[in-house]
C-alpha positions as CSV (number, residue, x, y, z in Angstrom):
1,X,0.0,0.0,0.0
2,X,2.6,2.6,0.9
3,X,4.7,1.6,-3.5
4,X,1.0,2.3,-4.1
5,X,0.3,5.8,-2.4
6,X,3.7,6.7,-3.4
7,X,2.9,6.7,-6.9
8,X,0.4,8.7,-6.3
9,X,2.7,11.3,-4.8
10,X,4.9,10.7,-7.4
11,X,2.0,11.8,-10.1
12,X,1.0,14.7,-8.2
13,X,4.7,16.1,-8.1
14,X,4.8,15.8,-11.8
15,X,1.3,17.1,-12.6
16,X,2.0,21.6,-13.2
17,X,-1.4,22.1,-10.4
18,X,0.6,21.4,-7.8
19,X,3.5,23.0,-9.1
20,X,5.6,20.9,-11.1
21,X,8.5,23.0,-13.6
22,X,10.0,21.8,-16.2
23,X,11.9,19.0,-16.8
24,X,9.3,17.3,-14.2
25,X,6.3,18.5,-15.3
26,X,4.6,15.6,-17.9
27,X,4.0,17.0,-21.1
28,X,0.8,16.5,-22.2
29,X,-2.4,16.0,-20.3
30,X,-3.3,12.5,-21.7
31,X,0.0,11.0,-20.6
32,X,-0.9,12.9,-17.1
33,X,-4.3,11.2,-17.2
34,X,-2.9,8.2,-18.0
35,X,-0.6,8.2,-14.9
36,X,-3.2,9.2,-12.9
37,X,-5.4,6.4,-13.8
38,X,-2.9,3.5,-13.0
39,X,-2.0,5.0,-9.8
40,X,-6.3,5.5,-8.7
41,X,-6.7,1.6,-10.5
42,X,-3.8,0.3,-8.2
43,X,-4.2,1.7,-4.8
44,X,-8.1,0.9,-5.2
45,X,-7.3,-2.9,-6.1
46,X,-4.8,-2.9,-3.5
47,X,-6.7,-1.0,-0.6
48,X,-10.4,-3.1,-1.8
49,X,-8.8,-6.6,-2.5
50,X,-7.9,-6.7,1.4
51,X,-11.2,-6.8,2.4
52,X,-12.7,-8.8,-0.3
53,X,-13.7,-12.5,0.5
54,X,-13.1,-15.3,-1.5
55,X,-16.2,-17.3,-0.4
56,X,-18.4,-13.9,-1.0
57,X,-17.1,-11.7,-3.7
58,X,-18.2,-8.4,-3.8
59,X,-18.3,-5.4,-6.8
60,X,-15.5,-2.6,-6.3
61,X,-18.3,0.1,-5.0
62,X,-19.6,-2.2,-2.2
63,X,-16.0,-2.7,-0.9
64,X,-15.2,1.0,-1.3
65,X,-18.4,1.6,0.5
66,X,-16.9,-1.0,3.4
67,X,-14.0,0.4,3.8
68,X,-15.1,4.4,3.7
69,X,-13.6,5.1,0.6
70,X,-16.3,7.5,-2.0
71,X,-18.0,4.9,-4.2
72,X,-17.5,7.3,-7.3
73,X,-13.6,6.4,-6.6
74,X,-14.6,2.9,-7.7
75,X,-16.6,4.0,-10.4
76,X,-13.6,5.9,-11.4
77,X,-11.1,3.0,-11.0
78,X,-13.8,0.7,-13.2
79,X,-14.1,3.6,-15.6
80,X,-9.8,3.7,-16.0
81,X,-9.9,-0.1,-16.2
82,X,-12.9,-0.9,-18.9
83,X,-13.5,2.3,-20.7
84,X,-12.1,5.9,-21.3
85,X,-9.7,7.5,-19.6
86,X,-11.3,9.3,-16.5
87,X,-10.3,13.2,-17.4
88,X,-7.8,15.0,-15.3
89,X,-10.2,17.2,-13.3
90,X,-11.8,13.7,-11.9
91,X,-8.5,11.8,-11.9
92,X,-6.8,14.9,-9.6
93,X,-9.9,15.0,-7.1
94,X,-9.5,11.1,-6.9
95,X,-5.8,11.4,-6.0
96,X,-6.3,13.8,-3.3
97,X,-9.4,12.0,-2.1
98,X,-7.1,8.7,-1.7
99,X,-4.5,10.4,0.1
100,X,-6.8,12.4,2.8
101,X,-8.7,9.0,3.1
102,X,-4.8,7.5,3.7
103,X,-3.7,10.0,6.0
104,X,-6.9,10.5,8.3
């Protein structure tokens, strides 16, 4: 959990809203989104997968739910995994959602 919260640091220090300068700062915002989304998709696996049961699987949402975490997180980790991209605005307020729900 802490390789996985890490990344999410890392992301943020690269991402030009929280003040990232060149040569850190990522390029282009779909290689930003991109980032964003593996880092939400793991730490959402990783933090949800330890309270799932073998003997009564549950879908991401309930287990988010379980745990505290905003269901919409799931949703967003689903979205990054099966569909489009989540954009940057929703990626960033996912990343700091993760880490206040880490650090509190």
């Amino acid at each position: 959990a802490v390789d996985a919260t890490s990344s999410i640091v890392e992301v943020m220090l690269s991402d030009p809203v929280y003040g990232a300068e060149p040569p850190h700062a990522r390029t282009s915002d779909y290689e930003l989104r991109g980032a964003y989304a593996t880092t939400v998709l793991r730490v959402c696996t990783i933090m949800l997968e330890t309270v799932q049961s073998a003997k009564a699987p549950a879908r991401m949402e309930v287990l988010a739910r379980w745990v505290g975490l905003p269901e919409w997180i799931a949703h967003l980790r689903n979205a990054a995994c099966h569909h489009d991209l989540p954009s940057l605005s929703m990626s960033r307020l996912a990343a700091d959602h993760i880490l206040n729900f880490v650090f509190t």
